[in-house]
N, C-alpha and C positions, 0 to 999 in steps of 0.2 A: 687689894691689888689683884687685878684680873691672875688667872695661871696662866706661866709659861709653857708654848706648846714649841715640844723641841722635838726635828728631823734630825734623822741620822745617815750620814754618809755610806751607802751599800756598797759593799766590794762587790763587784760584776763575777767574781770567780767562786765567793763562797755565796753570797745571797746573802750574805749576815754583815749587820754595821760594821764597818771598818776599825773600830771601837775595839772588836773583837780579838783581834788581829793581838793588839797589844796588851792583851788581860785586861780589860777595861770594862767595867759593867753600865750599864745607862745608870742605873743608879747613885754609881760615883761621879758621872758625870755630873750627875743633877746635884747632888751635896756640894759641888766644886762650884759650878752655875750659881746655887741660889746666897753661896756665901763664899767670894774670892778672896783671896789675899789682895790679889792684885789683877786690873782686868785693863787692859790696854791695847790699842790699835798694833795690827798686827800687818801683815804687806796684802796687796791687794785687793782693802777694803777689810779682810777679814780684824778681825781679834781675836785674841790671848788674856784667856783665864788660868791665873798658877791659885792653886792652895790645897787645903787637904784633906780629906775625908774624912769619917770621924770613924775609923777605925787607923787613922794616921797615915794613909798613904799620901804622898805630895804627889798632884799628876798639873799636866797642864792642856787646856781642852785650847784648839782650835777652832771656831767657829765666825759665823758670817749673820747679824742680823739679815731676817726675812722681809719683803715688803710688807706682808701680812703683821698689822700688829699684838706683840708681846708675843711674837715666834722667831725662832735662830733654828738655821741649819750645823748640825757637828760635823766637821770637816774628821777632826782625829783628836785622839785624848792619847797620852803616853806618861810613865812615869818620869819625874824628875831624878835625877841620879847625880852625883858626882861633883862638879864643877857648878853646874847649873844651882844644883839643889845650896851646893853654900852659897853661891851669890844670893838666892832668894831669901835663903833664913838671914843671910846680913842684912839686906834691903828692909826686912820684917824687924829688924831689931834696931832699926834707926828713928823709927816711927816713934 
C-alpha cells in the first residue's frame, strides 16, 4: 500500500500546524491515521478519526481526503476527555 501523504492545517498567527495549538504532534496524529478506533464522516465532507496512540493518549484528528491520491489534509487533532472519551470506550466495548 502506497504511503500516505498528510497536510497540515497552518495557523496564519503562529506559522506552525494548528495541531500545535492543542499539544498534538504529527506523530500522534499519524499513529491515530494509520490505526482508528473509529473513522467516520464528519460535516462538510470532512471526517473524524478517534483512537489512541500508543503511548495511550485518545485524541481525535479532523481531516478532509485530498483530490490528490492517498493524501488528507489535518484540519485539527484534540484530546478526547470527559463525556466524549466514555461514550467512545463504550462504543469500543460493544464491538
Amino acid at each position: 500500500m502506497p504511503t500516505l501523504n498528510i497536510r497540515y492545517y497552518v495557523d496564519p498567527e503562529t506559522g506552525s500546524p494548528h495541531i500545535y495549538n492543542h499539544g498534538v504532534t504529527e506523530d500522534e496524529v499519524e499513529e491515530v491515521l494509520a490505526k482508528p478506533g473509529e473513522d467516520r464522516q464528519g460535516y462538510e465532507g470532512a471526517r473524524v478519526a478517534v483512537g489512541q496512540t500508543q503511548a495511550g493518549r485518545f485524541l481525535r484528528v479532523i481531516y478532509v481526503p485530498d483530490p490528490e491520491p492517498h493524501s488528507i489534509f489535518v484540519i485539527t487533532s484534540y484530546d478526547l476527555r470527559g463525556k466524549t472519551l466514555t461514550a467512545y470506550r463504550r462504543r469500543r466495548r460493544k464491538r
